[in-house]
C-alpha positions in Angstrom: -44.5 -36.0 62.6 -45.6 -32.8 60.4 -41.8 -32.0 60.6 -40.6 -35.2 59.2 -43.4 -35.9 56.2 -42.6 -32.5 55.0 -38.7 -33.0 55.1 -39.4 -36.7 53.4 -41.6 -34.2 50.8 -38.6 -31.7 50.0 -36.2 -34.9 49.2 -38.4 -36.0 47.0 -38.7 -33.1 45.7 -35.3 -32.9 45.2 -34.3 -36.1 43.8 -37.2 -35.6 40.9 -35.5 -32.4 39.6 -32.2 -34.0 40.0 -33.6 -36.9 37.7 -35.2 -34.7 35.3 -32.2 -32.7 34.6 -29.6 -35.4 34.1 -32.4 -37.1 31.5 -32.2 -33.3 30.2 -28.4 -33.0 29.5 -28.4 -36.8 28.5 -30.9 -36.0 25.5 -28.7 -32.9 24.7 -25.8 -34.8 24.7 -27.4 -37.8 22.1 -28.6 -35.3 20.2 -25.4 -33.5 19.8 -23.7 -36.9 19.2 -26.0 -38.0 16.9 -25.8 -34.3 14.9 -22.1 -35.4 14.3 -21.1 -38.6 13.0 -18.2 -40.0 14.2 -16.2 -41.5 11.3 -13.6 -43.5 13.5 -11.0 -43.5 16.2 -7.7 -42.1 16.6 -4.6 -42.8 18.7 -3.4 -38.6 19.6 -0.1 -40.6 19.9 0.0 -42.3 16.8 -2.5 -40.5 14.2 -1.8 -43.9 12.0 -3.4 -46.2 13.9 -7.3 -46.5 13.6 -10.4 -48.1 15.3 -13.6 -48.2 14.1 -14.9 -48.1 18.2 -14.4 -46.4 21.2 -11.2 -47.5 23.5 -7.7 -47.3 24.1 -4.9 -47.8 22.0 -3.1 -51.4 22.1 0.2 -50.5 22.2 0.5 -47.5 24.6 -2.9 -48.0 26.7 -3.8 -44.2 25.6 -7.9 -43.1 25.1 -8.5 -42.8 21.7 -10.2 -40.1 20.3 -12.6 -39.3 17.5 -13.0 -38.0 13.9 -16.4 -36.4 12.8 -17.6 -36.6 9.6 -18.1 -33.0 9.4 -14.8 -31.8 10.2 -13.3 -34.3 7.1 -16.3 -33.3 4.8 -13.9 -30.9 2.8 -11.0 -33.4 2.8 -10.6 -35.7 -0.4 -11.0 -39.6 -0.1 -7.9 -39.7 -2.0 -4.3 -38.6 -0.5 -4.0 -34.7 -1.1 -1.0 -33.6 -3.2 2.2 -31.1 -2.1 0.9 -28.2 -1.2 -3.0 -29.0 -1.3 -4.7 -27.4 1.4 -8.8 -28.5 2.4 -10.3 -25.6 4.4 -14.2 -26.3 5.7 -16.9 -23.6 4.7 -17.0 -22.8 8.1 -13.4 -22.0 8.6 -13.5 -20.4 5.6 -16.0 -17.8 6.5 -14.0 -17.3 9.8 -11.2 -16.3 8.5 -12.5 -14.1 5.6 -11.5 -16.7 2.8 -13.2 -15.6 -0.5 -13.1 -16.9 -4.1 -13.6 -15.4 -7.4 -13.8 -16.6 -11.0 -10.8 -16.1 -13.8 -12.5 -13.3 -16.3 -11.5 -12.4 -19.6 -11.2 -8.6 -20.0 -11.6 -7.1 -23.0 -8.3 -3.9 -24.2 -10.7 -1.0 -23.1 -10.5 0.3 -19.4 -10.3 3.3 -17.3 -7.5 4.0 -15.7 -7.9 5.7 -12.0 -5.7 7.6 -10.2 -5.1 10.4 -7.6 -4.2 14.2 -8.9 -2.4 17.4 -7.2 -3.3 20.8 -9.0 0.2 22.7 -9.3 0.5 26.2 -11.4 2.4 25.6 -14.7 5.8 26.6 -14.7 5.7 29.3 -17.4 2.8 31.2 -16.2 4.7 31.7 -12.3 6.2 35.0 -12.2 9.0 36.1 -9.7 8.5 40.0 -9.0 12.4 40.8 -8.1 14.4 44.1 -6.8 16.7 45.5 -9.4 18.7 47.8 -6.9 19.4 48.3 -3.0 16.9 50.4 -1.3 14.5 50.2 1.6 10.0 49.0 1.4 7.9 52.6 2.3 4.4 50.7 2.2 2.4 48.0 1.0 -1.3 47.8 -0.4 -3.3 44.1 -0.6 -0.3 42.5 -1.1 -1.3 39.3 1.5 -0.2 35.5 0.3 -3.4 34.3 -1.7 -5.2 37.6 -3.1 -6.0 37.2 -6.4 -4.4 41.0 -7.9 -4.6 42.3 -11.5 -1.6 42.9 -14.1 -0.3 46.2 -13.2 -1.8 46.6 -9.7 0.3 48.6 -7.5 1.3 46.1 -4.4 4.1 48.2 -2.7 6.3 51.4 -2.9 10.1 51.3 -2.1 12.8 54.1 -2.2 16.1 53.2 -4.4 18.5 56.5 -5.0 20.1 54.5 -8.4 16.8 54.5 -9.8 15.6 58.2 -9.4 19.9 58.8 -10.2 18.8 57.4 -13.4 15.1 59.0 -13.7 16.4 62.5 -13.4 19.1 61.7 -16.3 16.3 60.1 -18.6 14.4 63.5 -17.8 17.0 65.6 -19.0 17.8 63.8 -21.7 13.6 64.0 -23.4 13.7 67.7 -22.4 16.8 68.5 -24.7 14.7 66.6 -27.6 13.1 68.6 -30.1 9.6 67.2 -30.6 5.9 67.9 -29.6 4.3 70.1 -27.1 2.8 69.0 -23.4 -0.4 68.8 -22.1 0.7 73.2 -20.9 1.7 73.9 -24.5 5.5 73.3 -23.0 8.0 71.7 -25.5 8.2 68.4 -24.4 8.7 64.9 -26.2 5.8 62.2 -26.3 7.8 58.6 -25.1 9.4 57.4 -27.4 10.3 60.5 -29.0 11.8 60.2 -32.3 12.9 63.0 -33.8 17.1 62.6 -33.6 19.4 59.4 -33.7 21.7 60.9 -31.3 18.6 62.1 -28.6 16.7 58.3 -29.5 20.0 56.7 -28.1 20.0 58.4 -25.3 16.8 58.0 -24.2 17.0 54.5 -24.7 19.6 53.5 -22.9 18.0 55.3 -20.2 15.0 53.6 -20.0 16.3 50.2 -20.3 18.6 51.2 -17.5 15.6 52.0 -15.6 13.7 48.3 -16.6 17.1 47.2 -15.3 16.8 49.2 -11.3 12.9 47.4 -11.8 10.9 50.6 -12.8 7.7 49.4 -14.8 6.9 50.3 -18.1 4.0 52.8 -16.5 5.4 54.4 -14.6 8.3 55.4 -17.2 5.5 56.3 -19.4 3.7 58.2 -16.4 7.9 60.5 -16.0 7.5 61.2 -19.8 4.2 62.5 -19.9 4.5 64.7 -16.7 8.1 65.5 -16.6 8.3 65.1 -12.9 10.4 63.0 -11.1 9.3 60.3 -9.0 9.5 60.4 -4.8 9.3 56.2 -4.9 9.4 53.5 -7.0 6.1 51.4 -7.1 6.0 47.9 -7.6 3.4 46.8 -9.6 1.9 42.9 -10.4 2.8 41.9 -13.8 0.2 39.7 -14.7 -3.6 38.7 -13.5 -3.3 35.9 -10.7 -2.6 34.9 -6.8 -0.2 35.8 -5.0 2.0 32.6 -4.0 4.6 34.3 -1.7 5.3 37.4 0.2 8.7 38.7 1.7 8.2 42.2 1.9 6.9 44.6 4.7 6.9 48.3 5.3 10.2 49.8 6.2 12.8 46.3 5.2 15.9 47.1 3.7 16.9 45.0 0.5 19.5 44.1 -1.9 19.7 43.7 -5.0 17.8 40.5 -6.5 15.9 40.0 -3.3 12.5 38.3 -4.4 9.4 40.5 -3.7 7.2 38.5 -4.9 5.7 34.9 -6.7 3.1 35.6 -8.7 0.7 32.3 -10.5 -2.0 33.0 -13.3 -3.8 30.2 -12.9 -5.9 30.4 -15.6 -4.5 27.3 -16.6 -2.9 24.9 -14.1 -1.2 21.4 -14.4 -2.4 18.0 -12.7 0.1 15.3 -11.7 -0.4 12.5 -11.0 1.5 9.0 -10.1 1.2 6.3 -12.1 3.4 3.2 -12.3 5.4 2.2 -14.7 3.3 -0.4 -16.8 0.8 1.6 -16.3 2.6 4.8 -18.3 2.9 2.9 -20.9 -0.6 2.8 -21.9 -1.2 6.3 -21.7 -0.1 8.5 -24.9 0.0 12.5 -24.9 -2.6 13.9 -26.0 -5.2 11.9 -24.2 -8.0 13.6 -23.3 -8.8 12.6 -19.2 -11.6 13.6 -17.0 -11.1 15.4 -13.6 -13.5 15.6 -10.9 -13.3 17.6 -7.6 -14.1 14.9 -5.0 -16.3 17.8 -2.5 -18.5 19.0 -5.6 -18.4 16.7 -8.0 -17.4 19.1 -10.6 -15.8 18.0 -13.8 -13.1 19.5 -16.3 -11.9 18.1 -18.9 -7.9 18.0 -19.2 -5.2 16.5 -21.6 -2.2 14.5 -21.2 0.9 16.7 -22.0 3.9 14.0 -20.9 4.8 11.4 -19.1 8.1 12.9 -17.3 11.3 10.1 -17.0 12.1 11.1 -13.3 11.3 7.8 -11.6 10.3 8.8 -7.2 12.3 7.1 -5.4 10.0 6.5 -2.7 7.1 4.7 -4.7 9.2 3.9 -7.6 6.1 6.1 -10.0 6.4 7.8 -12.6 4.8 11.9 -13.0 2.0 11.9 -15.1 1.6 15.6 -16.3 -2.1 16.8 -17.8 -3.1 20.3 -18.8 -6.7 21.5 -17.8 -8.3 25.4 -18.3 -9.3 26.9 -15.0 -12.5 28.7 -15.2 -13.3 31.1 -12.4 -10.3 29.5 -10.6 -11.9 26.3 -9.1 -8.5 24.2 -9.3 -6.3 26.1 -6.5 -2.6 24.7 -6.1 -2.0 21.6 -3.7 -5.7 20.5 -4.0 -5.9 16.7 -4.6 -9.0 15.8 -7.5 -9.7 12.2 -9.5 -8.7 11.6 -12.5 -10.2 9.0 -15.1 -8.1 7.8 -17.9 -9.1 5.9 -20.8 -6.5 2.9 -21.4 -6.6 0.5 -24.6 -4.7 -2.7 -23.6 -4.9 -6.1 -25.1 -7.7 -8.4 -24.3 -7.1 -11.3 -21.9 -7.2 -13.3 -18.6 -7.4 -11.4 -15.8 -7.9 -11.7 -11.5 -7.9 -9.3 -8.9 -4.6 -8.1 -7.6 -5.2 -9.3 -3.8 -5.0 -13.0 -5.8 -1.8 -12.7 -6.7 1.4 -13.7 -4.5 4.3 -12.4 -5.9 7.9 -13.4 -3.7 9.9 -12.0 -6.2 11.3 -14.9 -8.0 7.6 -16.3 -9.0 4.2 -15.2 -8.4 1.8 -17.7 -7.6 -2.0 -18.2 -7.0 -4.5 -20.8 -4.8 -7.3 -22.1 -7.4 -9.9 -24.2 -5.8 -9.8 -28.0 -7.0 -12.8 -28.8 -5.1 -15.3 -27.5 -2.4 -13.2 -26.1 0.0 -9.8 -27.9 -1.7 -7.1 -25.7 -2.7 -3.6 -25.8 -4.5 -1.1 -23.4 -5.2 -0.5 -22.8 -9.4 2.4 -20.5 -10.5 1.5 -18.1 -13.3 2.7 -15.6 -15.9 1.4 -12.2 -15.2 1.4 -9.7 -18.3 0.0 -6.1 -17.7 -1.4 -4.9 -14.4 -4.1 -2.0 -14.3 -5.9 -0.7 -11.3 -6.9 -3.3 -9.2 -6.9 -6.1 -12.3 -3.7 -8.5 -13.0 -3.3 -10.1 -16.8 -2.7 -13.8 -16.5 -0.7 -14.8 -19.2 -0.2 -18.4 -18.7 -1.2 -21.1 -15.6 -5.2 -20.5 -15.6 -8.3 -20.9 -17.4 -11.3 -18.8 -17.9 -14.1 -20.1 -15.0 -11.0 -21.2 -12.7 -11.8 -20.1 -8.9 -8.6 -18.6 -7.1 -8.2 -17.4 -3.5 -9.0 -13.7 -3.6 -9.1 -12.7 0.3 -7.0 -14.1 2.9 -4.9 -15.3 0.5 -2.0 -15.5 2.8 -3.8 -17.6 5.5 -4.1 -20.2 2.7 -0.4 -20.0 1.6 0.9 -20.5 5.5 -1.7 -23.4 5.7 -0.1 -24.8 2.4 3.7 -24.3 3.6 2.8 -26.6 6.7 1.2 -28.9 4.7 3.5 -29.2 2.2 6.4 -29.6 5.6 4.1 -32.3 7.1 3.7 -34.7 3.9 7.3 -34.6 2.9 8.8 -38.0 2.8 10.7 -39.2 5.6 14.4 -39.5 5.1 16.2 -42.1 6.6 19.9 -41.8 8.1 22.9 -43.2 7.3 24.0 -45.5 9.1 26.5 -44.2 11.6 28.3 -45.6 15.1 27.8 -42.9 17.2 29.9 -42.1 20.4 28.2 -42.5 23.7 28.1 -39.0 24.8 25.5 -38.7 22.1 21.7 -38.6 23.4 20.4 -41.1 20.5 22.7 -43.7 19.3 20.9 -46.4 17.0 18.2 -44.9 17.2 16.5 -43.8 14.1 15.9 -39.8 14.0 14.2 -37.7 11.2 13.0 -34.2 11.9 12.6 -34.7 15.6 10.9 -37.8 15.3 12.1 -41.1 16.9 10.7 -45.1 17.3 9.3 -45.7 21.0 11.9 -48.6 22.1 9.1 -50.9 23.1 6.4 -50.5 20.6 8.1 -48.9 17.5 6.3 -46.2 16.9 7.2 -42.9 15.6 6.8 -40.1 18.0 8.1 -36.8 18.7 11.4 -36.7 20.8 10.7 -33.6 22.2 7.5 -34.1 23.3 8.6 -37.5 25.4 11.5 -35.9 27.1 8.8 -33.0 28.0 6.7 -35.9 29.4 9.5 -37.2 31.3 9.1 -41.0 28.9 12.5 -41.2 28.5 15.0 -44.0 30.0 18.7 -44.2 30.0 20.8 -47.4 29.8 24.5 -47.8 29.3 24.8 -44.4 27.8 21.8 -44.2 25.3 18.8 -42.6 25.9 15.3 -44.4 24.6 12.3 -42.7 24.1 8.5 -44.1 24.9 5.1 -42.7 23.6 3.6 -43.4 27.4 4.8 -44.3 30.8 3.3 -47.9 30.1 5.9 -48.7 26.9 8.5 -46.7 29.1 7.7 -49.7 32.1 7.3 -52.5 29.8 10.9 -51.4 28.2 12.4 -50.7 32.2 10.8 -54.2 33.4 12.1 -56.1 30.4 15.2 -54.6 28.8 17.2 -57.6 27.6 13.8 -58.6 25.9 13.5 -55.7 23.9 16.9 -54.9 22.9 17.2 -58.9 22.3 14.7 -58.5 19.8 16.4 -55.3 18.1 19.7 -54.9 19.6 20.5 -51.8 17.1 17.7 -50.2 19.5 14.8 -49.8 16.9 12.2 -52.2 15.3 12.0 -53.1 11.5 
């Protein structure tokens, strides 16, 4: 008896919490109904047809389904035009949608752009062999070390050029002239003393400038009057050493490149910039560069614009001049540059607002809360990340500035969707053809027994098509495709072309 009361007990049990949560879900549900308002009923067959209740739909027998208020809160009471898009708040923030307001920009801004540091042209020196001959050593002569102007970086062994040494000897011995440094009659370089010896001498020192002999060490066979065992090569100016293609014991040729040599004491900056944008900057203009590590600034000046156009991004070199104190600006480092820009005053959005497809450019302006249409424009100078709007907005007007092109896909199908429907012309069609009298447009053709417009592909993919006498009708539902199959004479009787007026 125990047994039994507490098995009676556990039922009840049972069936209480069973009660309690379908009382549960039921107030959730009401309360979720009631949060959205349903506005009225649809047919998903036939969007046209309306209901202000719950059912089915007359003519096909299909449930009807319903439209909240909320999700036609952004949509206009009135019919949207071409092209109109309504987008809720919600769906907005989704997918990234943001606005901002048409500004009017006054002619000053700064322009800015990315730099590379490159040594100037005229200050890179090539350090070249004059004669054939083989290297014997090299001192600190690695790519990057920062040398002075006549630093020895390497000795090399050429026979021309100590041919030529021993002739310019001879020829300041036979000069008449000054004493040495041992009372010895010798003549100081230059010596001057006759036209004849002065020839002679000359041409064999520029003969030895020729083999690559420096000016020192000529000086240096003058003074001691001994001949040299090498040839050093020395660095003609202070600065870094770009390249290097010598090592003890190579052979070269003549005009083999020892070698590049940058004083970079004062480098170039270049930077892209496009072509409306070149415009607007003058020579002369005086620009600031930062280092983007350090935040160090120098101040540099627009030299020229160069024509070359890159092929690549279709820029244009920007070329500015800047001094290089204690060497900070190294080639191939990138640095900021800020350039002041006078342009003329005017309308202006932000470039991500703009779609341009070549033969217009067009933006979305918001009509309305969540409402927007596409407005072709005139654009007029473009600057950084601004556009000049010369014609097809106002100041305070709110265009599409993020996710622009999820608004102008939306638009396109919109724009597809309300296009008027074209009728046919009549035709007599043969009957190997699927449709015959039946009226098509874009896929769409009239359900045989109701007259509706549906979607031809979507019946035949529902199997609610019927063939008779070699034409094919289409149905919204298997109940118009039985009430067409039980009465055919009826309906064609009624419309014998095979569609209803």
């Amino acid at each position: 008896m125990k047994k039994v009361l507490a098995a009676v007990l556990v039922g009840l049990l049972m069936l209480m919490s069973y009660v309690a949560g379908r009382k549960h879900v039921s107030r959730a549900t009401t309360a979720g109904a009631s949060a959205r308002r349903v506005l009225y009923w649809v047919d998903p067959m036939h969007p046209d047809y309306k209901s202000d209740h719950a059912g089915v739909a007359p003519d096909c027998g299909m449930q009807l389904e319903p439209v909240y208020a909320d999700a036609a809160s952004t949509q206009s009471s009135q019919p949207m035009a071409p092209g109109q898009v309504g987008i809720d708040i919600e769906k907005q923030q989704m997918f990234g949608i943001h606005v901002a307001a048409v500004e009017k920009s006054s002619g000053a801004h700064t322009l800015r752009v990315l730099g590379r540091v490159t040594p100037e042209d005229m200050r890179v020196y090539k350090v070249d062999s004059g004669m054939d001959g083989f290297v014997r050593e090299t001192l600190h002569d690695s790519v990057g070390e920062l040398v002075k102007k006549d630093e020895k970086l390497a000795t090399c062994y050429g026979a021309d050029a100590l041919s030529i040494a021993s002739g310019f000897l001879a020829a300041t011995a036979a000069m008449p002239g000054a004493t040495g440094k041992d009372g010895s009659r010798t003549v100081p370089f230059p010596g001057a003393v006759s036209k004849q010896g002065v020839s002679s001498v000359q041409g064999y020192t520029d003969r030895l400038r020729n083999l690559g002999v420096s000016e020192t060490q000529i000086r240096q066979m003058a003074e001691t009057r001994q001949l040299p065992e090498t040839i050093d090569v020395l660095s003609p100016v202070d600065g870094f050493i770009l390249s290097r293609n010598i090592s003890p014991g190579v052979h070269f040729d003549r005009g083999m490149e020892f070698y590049r040599i940058a004083d970079l004491s004062q480098v170039w900056i270049v930077a892209d910039v496009y072509g409306a944008e070149a415009e607007s900057v003058r020579p002369g203009t005086v620009a600031r560069v930062s280092l983007p590590d350090s935040g160090r600034t120098f101040t540099a000046r627009v030299s020229n614009v160069l024509p070359q156009v890159d092929p690549a991004t279709r820029t244009l070199k920007l070329r500015l001049e800047v001094d290089n104190p204690g060497y900070a600006l190294r080639p191939e480092m990138f640095v900021n540059v800020e350039l002041p820009v006078s342009l003329p005053s005017g309308l202006t959005i932000p470039a991500d607002a703009l779609i341009d497809s070549g033969r217009e450019q067009r933006v979305f302006v918001e009509r309305s809360s969540g409402v927007f249409e596409p407005r072709q424009v005139q654009v007029g100078w473009r600057l950084g990340d601004r556009i000049e709007i010369v014609k097809g907005l106002s100041e305070g007007e709110q265009v599409v500035t993020a996710g622009t092109f999820l608004v102008d896909s939306e638009s396109r199908l919109k724009s597809v969707k309300t296009q008027p429907e074209r009728q046919p012309e009549p035709a007599v069609a043969p009957k190997s053809q699927a449709v015959p009298g039946v009226a098509l447009n874009g896929g769409k053709v009239k359900d045989a027994a109701c007259g509706m417009m549906i979607d031809a592909a979507r019946a035949e993919k529902e199997g609610h098509t019927l063939s008779r006498n070699g034409v094919t009708y289409y149905f919204c539902s298997e109940s118009c495709k039985k009430k067409f199959s039980s009465q055919p004479e009826h309906y064609l009787a009624a419309n014998p072309s095979g569609h209803h007026s």
